[in-house]
Structures are given as C-alpha cells and as structure tokens.
C-alpha positions as CSV (number, residue, x, y, z in Angstrom):
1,X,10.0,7.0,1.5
2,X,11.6,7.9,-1.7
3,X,13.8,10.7,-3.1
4,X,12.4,12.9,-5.5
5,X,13.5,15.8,-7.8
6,X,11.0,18.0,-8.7
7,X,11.3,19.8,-11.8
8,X,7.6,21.6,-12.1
9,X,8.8,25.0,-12.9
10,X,7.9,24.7,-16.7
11,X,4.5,24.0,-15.5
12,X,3.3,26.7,-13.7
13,X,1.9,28.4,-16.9
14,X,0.0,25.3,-17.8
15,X,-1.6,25.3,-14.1
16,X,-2.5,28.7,-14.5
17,X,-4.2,27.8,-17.6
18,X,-6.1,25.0,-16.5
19,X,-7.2,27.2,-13.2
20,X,-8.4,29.9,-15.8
21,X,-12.4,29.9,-15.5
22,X,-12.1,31.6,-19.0
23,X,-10.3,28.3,-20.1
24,X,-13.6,26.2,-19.2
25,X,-16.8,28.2,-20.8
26,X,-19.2,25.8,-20.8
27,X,-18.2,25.5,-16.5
28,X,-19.8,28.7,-15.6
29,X,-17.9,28.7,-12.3
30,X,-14.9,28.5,-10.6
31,X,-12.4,26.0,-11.4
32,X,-11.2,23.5,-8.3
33,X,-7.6,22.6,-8.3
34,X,-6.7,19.7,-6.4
35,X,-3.1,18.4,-6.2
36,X,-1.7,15.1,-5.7
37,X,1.8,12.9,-5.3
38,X,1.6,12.7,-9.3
39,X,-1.0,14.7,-10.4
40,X,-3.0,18.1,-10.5
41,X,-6.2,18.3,-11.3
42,X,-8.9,20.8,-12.8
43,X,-12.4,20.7,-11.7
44,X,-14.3,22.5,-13.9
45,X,-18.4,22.0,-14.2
46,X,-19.4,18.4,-15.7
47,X,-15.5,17.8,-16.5
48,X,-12.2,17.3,-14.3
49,X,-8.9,17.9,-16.2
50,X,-5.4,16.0,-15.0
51,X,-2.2,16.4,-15.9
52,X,0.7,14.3,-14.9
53,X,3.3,16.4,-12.1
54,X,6.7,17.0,-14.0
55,X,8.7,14.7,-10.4
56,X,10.2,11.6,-10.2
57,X,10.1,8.9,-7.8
58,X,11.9,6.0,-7.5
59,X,9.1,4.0,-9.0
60,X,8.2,6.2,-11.8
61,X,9.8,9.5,-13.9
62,X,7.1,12.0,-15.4
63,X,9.8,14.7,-15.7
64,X,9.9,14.4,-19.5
65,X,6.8,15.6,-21.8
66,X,7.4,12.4,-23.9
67,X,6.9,10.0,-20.6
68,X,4.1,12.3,-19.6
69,X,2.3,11.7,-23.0
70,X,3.1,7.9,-22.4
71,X,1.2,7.7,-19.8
72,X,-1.6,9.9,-20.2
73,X,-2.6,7.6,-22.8
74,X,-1.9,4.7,-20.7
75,X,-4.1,5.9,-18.0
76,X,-6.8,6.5,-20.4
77,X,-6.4,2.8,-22.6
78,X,-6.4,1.0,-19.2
79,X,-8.8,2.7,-17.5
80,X,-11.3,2.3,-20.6
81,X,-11.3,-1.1,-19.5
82,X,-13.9,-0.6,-15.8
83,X,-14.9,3.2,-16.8
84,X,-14.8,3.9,-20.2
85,X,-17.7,6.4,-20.3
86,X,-15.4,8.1,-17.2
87,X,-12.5,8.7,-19.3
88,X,-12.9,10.6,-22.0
89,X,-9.5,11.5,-23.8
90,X,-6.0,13.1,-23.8
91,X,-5.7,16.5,-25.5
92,X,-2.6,18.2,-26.2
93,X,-1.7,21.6,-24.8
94,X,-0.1,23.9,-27.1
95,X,1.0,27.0,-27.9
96,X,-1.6,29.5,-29.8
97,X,-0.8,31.9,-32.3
98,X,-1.4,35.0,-30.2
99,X,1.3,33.1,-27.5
100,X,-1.6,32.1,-24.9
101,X,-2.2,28.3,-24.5
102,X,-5.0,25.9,-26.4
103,X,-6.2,22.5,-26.3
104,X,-4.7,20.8,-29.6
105,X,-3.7,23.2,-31.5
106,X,-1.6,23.5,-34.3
107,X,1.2,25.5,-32.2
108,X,3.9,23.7,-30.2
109,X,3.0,21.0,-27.5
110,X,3.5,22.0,-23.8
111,X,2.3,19.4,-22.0
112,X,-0.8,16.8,-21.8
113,X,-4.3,16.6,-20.1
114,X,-6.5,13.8,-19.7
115,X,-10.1,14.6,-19.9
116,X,-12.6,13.4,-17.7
117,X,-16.6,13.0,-16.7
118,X,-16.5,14.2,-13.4
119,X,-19.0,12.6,-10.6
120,X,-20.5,12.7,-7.6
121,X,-17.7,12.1,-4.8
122,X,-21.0,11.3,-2.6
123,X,-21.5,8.2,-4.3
124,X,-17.7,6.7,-3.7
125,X,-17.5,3.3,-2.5
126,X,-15.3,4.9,0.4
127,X,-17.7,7.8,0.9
128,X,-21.1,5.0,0.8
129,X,-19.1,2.9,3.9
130,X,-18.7,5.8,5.8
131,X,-22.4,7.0,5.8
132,X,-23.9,3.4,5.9
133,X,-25.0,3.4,2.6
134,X,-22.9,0.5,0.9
135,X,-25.1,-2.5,0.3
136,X,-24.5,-6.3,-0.7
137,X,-25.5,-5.6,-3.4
138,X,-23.1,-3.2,-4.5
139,X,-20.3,-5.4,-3.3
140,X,-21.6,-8.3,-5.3
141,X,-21.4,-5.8,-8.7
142,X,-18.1,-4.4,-7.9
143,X,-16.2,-8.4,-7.8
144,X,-18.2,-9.0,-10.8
145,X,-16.9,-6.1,-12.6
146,X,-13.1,-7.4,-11.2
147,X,-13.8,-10.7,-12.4
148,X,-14.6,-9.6,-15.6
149,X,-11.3,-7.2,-15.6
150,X,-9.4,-9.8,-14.8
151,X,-10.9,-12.8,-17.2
152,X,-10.2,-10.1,-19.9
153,X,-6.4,-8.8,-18.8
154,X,-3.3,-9.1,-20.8
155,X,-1.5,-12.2,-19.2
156,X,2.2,-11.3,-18.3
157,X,5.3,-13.5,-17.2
158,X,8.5,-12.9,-15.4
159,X,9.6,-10.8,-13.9
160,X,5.9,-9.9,-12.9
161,X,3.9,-12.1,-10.3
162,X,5.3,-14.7,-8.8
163,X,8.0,-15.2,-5.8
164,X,10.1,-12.4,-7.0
165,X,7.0,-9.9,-7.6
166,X,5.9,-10.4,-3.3
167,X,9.8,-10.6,-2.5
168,X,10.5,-7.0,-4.1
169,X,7.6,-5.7,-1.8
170,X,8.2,-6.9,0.9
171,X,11.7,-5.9,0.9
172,X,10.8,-1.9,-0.3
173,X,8.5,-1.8,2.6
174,X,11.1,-3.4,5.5
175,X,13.1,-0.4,3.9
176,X,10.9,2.4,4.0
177,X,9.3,1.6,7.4
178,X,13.0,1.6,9.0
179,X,13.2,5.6,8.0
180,X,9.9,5.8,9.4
181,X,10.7,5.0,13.5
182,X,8.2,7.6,14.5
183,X,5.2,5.4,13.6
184,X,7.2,2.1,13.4
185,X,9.9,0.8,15.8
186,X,12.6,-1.1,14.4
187,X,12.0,-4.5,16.3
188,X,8.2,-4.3,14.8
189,X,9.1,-3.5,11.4
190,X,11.9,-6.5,11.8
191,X,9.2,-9.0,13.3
192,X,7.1,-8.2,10.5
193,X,9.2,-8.5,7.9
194,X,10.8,-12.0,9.3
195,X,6.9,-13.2,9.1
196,X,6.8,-12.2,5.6
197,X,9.7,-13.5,4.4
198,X,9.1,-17.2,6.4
199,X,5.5,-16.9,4.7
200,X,6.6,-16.2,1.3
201,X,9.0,-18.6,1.2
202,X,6.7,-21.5,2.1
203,X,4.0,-20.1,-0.5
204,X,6.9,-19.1,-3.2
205,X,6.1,-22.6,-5.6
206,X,2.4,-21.7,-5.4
207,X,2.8,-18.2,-6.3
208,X,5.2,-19.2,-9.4
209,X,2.7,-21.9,-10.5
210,X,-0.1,-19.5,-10.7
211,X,2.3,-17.5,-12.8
212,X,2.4,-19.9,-15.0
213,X,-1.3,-21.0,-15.4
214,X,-1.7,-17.8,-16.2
215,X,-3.1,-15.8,-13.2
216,X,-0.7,-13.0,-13.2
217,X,-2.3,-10.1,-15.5
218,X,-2.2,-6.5,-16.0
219,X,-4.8,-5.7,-13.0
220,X,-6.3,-2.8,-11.2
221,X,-3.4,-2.4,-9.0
222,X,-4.8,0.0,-6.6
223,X,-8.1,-1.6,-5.7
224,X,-9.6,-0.3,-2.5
225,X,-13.1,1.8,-1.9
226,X,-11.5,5.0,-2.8
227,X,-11.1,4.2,-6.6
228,X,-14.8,2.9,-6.8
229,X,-17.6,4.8,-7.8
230,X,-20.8,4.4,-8.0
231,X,-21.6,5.6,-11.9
232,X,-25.0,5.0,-13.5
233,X,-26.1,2.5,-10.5
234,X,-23.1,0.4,-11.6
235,X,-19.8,-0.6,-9.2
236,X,-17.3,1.1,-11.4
237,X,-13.7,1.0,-10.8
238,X,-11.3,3.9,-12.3
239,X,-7.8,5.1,-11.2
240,X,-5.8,2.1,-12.0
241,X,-2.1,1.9,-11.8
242,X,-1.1,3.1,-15.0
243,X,3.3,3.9,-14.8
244,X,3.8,0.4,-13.0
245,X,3.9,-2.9,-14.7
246,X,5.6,-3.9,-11.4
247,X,2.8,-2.3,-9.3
248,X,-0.2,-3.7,-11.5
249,X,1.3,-6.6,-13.1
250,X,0.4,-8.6,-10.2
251,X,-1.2,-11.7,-9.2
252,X,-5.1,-11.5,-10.0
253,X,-6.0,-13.0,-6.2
254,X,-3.4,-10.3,-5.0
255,X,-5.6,-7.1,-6.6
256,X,-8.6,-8.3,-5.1
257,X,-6.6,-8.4,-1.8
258,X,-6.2,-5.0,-1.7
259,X,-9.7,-4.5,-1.1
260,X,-10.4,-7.2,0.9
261,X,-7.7,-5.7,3.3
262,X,-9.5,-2.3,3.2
263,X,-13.2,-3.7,4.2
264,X,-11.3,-5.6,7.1
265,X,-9.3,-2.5,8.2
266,X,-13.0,-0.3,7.9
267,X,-14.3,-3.5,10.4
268,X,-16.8,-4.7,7.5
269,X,-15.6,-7.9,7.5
270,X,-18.8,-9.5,6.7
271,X,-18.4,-7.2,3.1
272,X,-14.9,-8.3,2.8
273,X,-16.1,-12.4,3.3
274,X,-18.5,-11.8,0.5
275,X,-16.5,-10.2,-2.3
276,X,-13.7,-13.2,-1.6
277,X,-16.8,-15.7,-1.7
278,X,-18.3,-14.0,-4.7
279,X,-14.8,-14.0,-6.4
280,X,-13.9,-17.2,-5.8
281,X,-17.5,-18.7,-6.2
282,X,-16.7,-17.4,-10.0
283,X,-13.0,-18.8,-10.3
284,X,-12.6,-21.1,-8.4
285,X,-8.7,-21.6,-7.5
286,X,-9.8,-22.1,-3.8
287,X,-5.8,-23.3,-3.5
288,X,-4.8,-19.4,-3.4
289,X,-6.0,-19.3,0.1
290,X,-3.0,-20.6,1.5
291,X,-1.2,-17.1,-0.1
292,X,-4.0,-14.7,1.2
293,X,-2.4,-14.4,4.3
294,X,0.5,-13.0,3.5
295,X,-1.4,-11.0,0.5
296,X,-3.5,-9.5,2.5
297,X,-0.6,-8.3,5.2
298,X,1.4,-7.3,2.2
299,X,-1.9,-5.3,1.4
300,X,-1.6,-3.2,4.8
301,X,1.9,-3.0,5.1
302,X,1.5,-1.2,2.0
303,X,-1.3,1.3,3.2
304,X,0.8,1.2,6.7
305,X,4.2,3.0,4.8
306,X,2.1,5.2,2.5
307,X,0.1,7.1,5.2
308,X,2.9,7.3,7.4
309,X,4.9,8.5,4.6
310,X,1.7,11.5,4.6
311,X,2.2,12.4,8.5
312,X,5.4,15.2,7.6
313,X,4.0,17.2,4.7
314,X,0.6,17.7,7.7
315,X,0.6,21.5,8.6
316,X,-2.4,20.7,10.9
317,X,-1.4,18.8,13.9
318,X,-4.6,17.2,14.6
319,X,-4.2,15.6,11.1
320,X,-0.6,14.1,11.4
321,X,-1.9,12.5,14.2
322,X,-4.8,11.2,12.8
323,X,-2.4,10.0,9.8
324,X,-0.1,8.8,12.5
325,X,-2.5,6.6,13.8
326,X,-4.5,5.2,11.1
327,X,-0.7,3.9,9.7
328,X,-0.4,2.3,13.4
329,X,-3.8,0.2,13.1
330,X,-2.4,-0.4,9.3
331,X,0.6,-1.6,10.5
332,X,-1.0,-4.1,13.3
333,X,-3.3,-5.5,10.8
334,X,-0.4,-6.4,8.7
335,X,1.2,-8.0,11.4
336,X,-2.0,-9.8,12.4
337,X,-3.0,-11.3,8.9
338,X,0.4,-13.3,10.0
339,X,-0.8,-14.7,13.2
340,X,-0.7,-18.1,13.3
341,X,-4.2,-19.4,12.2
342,X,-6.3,-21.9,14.9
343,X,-7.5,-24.9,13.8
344,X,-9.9,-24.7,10.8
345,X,-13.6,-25.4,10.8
346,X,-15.9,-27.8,8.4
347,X,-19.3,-26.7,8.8
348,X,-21.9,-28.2,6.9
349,X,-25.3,-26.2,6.3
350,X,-28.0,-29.4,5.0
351,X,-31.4,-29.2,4.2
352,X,-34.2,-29.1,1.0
353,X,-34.5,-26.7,-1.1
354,X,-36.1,-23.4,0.6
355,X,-34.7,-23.9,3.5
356,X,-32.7,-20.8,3.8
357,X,-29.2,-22.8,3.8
358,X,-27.2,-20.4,1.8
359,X,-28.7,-17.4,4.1
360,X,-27.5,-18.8,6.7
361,X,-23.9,-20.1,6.0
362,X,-23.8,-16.6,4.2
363,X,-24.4,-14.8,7.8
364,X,-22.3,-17.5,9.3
365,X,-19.0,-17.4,7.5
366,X,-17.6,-13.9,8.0
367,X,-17.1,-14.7,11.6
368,X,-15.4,-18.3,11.6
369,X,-12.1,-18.3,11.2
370,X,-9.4,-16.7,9.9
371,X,-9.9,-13.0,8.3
372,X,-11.9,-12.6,6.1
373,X,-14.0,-15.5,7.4
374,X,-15.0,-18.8,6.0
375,X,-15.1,-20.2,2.4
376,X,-18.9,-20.3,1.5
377,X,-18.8,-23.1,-1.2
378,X,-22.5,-23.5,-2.2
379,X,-23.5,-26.1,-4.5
380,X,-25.5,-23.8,-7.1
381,X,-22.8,-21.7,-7.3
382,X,-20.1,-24.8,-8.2
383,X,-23.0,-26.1,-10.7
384,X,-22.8,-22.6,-12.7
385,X,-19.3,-22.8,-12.7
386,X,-18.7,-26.0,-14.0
387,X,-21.3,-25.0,-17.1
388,X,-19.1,-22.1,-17.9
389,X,-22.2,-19.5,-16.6
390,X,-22.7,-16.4,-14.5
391,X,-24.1,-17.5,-10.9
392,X,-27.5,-15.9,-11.6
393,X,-28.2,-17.8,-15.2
394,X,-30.7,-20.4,-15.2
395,X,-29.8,-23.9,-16.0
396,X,-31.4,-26.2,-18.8
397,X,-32.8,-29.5,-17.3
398,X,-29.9,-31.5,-18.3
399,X,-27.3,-29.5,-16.4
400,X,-28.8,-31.4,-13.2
401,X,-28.2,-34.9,-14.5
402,X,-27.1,-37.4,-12.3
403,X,-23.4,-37.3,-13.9
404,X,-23.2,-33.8,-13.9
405,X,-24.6,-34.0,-9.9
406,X,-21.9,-36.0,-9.0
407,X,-19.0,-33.6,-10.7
408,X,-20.4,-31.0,-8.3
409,X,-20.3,-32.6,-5.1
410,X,-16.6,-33.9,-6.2
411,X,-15.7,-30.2,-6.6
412,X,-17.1,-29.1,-3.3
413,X,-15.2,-32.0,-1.5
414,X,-11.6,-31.3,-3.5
415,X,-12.3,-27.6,-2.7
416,X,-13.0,-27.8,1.1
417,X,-10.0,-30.1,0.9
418,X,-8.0,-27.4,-0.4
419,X,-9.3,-24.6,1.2
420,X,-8.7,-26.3,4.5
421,X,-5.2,-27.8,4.4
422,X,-4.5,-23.9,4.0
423,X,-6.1,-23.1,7.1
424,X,-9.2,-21.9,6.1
425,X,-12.6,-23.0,7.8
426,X,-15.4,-24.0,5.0
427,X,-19.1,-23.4,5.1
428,X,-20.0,-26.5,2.7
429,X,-23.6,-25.8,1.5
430,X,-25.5,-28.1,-0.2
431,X,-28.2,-30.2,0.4
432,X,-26.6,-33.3,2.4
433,X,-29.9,-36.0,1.9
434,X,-27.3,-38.5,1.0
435,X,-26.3,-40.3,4.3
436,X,-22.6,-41.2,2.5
437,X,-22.1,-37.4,1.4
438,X,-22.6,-36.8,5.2
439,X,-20.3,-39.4,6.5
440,X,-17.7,-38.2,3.3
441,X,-18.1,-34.4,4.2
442,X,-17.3,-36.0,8.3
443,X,-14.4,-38.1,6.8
444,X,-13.1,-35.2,5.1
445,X,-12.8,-33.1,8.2
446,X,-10.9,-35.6,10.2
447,X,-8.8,-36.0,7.6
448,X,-7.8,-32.1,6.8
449,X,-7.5,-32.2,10.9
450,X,-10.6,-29.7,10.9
451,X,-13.1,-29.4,13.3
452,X,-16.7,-30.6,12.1
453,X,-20.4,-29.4,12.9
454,X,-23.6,-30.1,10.8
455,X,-26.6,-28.3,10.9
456,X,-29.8,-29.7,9.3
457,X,-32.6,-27.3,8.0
458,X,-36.2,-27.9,8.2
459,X,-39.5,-25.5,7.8
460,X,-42.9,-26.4,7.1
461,X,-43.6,-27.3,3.2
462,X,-46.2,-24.1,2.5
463,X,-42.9,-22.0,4.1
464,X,-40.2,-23.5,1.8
465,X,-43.2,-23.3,-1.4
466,X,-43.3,-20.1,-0.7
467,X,-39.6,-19.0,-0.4
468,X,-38.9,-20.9,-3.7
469,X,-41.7,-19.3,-5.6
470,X,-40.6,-15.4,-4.2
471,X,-36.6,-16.1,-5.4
472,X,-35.5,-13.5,-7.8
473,X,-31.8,-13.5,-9.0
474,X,-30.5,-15.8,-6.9
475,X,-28.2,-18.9,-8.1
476,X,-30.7,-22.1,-7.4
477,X,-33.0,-23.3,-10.1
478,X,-34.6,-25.4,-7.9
479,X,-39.0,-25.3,-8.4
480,X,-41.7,-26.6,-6.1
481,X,-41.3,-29.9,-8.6
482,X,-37.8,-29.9,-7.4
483,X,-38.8,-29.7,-3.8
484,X,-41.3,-32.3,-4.4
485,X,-38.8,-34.6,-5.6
486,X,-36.3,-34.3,-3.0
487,X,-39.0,-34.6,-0.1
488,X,-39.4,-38.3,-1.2
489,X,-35.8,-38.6,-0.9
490,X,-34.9,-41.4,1.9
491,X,-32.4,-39.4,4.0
492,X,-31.6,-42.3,6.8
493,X,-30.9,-41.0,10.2
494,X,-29.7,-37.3,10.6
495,X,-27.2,-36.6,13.4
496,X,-26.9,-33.0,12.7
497,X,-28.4,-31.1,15.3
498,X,-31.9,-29.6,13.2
499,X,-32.8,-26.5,13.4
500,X,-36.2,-25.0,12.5
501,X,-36.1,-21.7,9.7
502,X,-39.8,-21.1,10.0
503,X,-39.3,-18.3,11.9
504,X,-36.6,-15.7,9.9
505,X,-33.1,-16.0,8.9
506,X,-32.6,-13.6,12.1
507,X,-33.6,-16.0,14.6
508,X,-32.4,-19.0,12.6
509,X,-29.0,-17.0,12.7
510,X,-28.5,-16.5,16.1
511,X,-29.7,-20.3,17.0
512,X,-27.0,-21.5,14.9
513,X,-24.3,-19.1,16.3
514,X,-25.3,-20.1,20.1
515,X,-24.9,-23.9,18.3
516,X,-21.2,-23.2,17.2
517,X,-19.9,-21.2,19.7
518,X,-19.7,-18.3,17.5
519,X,-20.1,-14.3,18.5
520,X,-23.5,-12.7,16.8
C-alpha cells in the first residue's frame, strides 16, 4: 500500500530496555511486547508503555526523535480528551550516568514513551460483540461520549473536510486497491471507484457547506469497536488519530461513520441504527444523510485496503486467508452502501402516552430501508433538543407550551422532509391525536415520493398508568396527568390500522412487522 523505509536500528537498545522485567519493578512479571505498523508496546503489570517505530509511511514520518516527541505528546493531549484517566504521560528516555538507560533523566534523550493505565482487553467494545455481551446501553454511552467529543473539537477549514477531504480518499484507495489484484480485480475496484466519484460529486456542495457551518473538527479518526473500551462502566474511546490532520480532521458525521460501518459489517445493524439515531437525535443535521452513503462505503473501502494490505506479512496460511476474506466482504459492503436506494418509507407510530410508540418504531427502524435503517425522529427527543438539554433531562412545565409544541412538530416535519428527499425512510414518532398532523405527516409523504403507513397504539388505561409510572431515564416527561389530558383529546376518525400493546413490545413487534411487510 505504501513504501516505507525503516530506520529502527537505533532502537533496538530502547526495546530491550522496555522488555527488561528489571525496568518495570513494581510489575513483578514478565513484560509483553506487542508490535504494531507504528508502534511497540510494553506490557508491564497495571501499565503498558509505547513508543513510536522509527519508519515512514507515506502518510506520516516518525524516523526523527524530534517528530517522535511531537507526537507522543500529541497522542497523549488528544487522547486526554475521551480517556484521560487512560493516558497517563510521555517520559523521556535517556542516557544514565553508568551508560544504561532511565526514564527522565538528566543524561541525553534517546527516544520517547507514552505511559499508559493498561485494561482489561475482555471488556473491548470489539471483544463485548463478539461474546454477546454489548448492550444498548453501552451503545447509547459511547455516541454520547462522541457527541460530546465532537461538540468540544477544535473546528478546522480547508484543506480539511469538505469535497477535497472525500476526493483525496477516494482516490488513495482506487490506488492502493489496483496493486492489490489478489483480493480485488481491477474492473471491481474501477466500478467502485466510478460510484464514488458520481456520488461525491453530487454531495460535494453539501460536504463544503458543512465545512463551513462548522462541522469539520479534529475528531476521533479511527472510530470503530476496537478503540473502545469499556473503563470504569463508562464507553471510553482511546487510540485516536494523532500524526494525521488529514486522517482526523474530518467531517464530524464522517467519524461516527466509521463505526456505524463496523456494526453493519459485524451484522448488528440494529446497534448501528441506534448510535446514528442517538447521534442525530442530539444534533440534528438530519440533511447529512444524503452523504452517509458514500461515507459509510468510503468507511469500508478503507477497512477493505488495510486488511488486504495485512494478508503478505501472514506466515500462517490459514490467517492470510482469513485476512483475505474478511477484506472481500469489506470490499462488497463498500460497493453495496452505493446501491441504488428503493423508494423510501414514512411510517408513522401514533398513540397516547404509554403506549409503547418509541419501543416500537425503535425495533422497527433498523430493518426499513436503507443501511443502517430508518431515521427514528421521536418527538421528546426533538423537544430536548430544541431546549438546548440532554435527551434524559426533565422539562419545566413551560417547555410544553402550546408555542413551543408547535416548533416541535415543525422540526419533525422539515426533518422527515429532509431525511427523505435523501432516500432515507423515517419512523416519525409522536403522538398524531391531531387529525391535520395526520393528513400533514400523509401530505408529506406523497410529496417526498415516499411510501406511507400509520400505525395507531392503544392499551388499556391501568396498562399505559402503569408503564408511565415504572419509566426511568427515558426522554418523555409525560405523567398520569398528562395522559389524563390527552385522553379527552377529540382525535376524529383514525385510519391507521390500530394495534393493541397490551400484550408486550414482543408481540406488538411482530404484529406491526407482518403489517409492513417487514422481516422479524
């Protein structure tokens, strides 16, 4: 993929140093040395030790200790930022007195370590999916922890982001895959890259407008399940992209991609519809989902070159194929983020409070339509965003004022709007007692050119008392006063097949996917 020159011979006496058991007291043990494109690293007890390999690449040069240094201390200031209780410090390595090696001494500096907490590899986001393990929940924390990463990132302009920042990937990759014709043919890798470019090219003016609102940042970078751990019961993301400002300067909707991609590729697409909901639930921006497409097949492409790019340096046969093939399905998933999407869907989930609505357009929306599945826009969630508030905040009486009401429902309508002329189906939830918010939400759909389906909720009152009494952290304020209040509500005839949620969100699932059409 790219040419290096490897000039690690200085370092062999700084490895041997780091391996030392002697060097690491308080370890008691025997040091682990693990070696990557860029790195090695030390682990030693309760601590892990990195240093930067002295190579160069064409995207980055650590073959001087000055640029090693650099970004040492970059690693460690960005990474602060998601795990500062992870990274701990860079220490200089120098030269002692009686011509051994120290950490800071007074002596000549030989190179730089980063100093780490280590943790359990068990509880890795990539290691929890594998064993079943990885929970909503979890998901929910980790796009919260982005989101707040990203409110808080330096904003950057050209030549970051934008057209140009796509363009330049797109481009390396149709390059790298063409010296890679064992795992990609050239008439793929040219169909692919055609797609990408027709796609980018349409999208380019919204890409360079987010730009300029201010959604390109300094962001994770490399933002799938295998740089998230689980530290202290909190979603914590570490291992940024530290010695790219091409590679993490990068559109905020385009980090987040990265792990969307990964969760469809590990077939949990139902996880990868919920952190996009969750995300955009919190930002809004719904208009970006006419560029996820070709983010998210930018995304794999990516993966697609770098495990191939694995495959030769595999002693083990059974491994290069393995590599082989997980950089074929890569590849296709690329290719199929492309596809042409089928016409988009407007469903509308209705019903009074308790009902179970946002249960069930939650299970509903990773399956309907395009990857990863529908836009869930839920009227609590819209109401906490418009008062500036996390989803999960409580509301003061007068955030549910007739004025306010109205702001919300005109969001939800310019949002489905949006979200469908890109091709994305919509989930609108909401409660719908308004006969002309039903025949708007129905005008709407013919108007996008979606197809439309309404489902209306009911349950028995001591069910939907109960339900609203037994919420815990969820987004609705609504009370049993509330429910009282809407019951008296004059709702005119409802045309929307009804379904009854007495019974479990289980069964009231799989009624409602035999209703659409949709697979359970």
């Amino acid at each position: 993929m790219t040419d290096q020159h490897d000039s690690e011979s200085g370092q062999e006496e700084i490895i041997a140093f780091l391996k030392d058991p002697s060097t690491h007291p308080e370890a008691a043990g025997e040091v682990r040395h693990v070696t990557t494109h860029v790195a090695h690293v030390f682990l030693a007890g309760e601590r892990a030790w990195k240093i930067k390999r002295a190579v160069a690449y064409s995207f980055l040069d650590f073959t001087g200790l000055e640029a090693r240094e650099e970004v040492c201390r970059r690693e460690v200031e960005l990474n602060r930022r998601t795990a500062p209780q992870i990274y701990l410090g860079v220490h200089a390595i120098t030269r002692a007195r009686d011509g051994g090696l120290e950490f800071d001494g007074a002596g000549e500096t030989l190179d730089w370590v980063i100093e780490m907490r280590r943790f359990d590899q068990a509880l890795m986001f990539d290691h929890l999916i594998e064993q079943g393990e990885l929970e909503p929940r979890h998901i929910i924390d980790l796009v919260d922890r982005v989101h707040d990463l990203h409110v808080q990132a330096e904003r950057l302009a050209a030549p970051y982001g934008g057209t140009e920042g796509l363009q330049g990937v797109v481009e390396e990759n149709a390059e790298d895959m063409k010296a890679m014709p064992a795992c990609f043919t050239p008439d793929a890798v040219a169909d692919l890259t055609r797609r990408s470019r027709t796609a980018l090219e349409r999208v380019g003016p919204l890409l360079d407008r987010r730009r300029e609102e201010g959604w390109v940042r300094q962001c994770h970078g490399d933002l799938h399940l295998g740089n998230v751990v689980l530290w202290q019961e909190q979603a914590t993301p570490f291992d940024c992209i530290e010695f790219s400002q091409r590679i993490a300067g990068i559109d905020v909707v385009y980090d987040l991609a990265y792990l969307l991609m990964d969760l469809v590729n590990r077939d949990h697409r139902h996880f990868a519809n919920l952190a996009m909901n969750r995300y955009l639930s919190r930002v809004g921006q719904v208009g970006v989902l006419d560029a996820l497409p070709l983010m998210l097949s930018i995304r794999a492409a990516v993966r697609a070159k770098v495990t191939a790019a694995a495959v030769d340096a595999q002693e083990d046969k059974a491994e290069a194929e393995r590599l082989t093939d997980a950089a074929g399905r890569f590849f296709a998933l690329a290719r199929q983020f492309l596809e042409p999407a089928d016409q988009p869907r407007l469903i509308a989930v209705g019903g009074f409070s308790g009902t179970g609505k946002s249960t069930l357009a939650a299970g509903l929306a990773p399956a309907v339509g395009r990857a990863p599945g529908a836009l869930h826009l839920r009227s609590d969630m819209i109401r906490k965003r418009l008062q500036g508030v996390a989803p999960e905040t409580r509301l003061p009486q007068d955030a549910y004022s007739a004025d306010v009401s109205r702001k919300v429902y005109d969001t939800l309508f310019a949002e489905a709007t949006a979200a469908l002329k890109a091709g994305q189906s919509v989930i609108a939830d909401a409660v719908w007692a308004k006969p002309e918010e039903r025949g708007q939400l129905e005008a709407l759909a013919r108007d996008c050119g979606a197809a439309f389906r309404g489902l209306w909720l009911e349950a028995p009152r001591e069910t939907l008392e109960a339900r609203i009494e037994g919420r815990r952290n969820d987004s609705s304020d609504a009370t049993v006063s509330v429910l009282e209040h809407q019951l008296t509500h004059e709702t005119g005839e409802i045309a929307w097949p009804r379904l009854d949620t007495g019974n479990g969100a289980e069964a009231v699932l799989a009624r409602a996917q035999e209703r659409l059409g949709l697979e359970s």
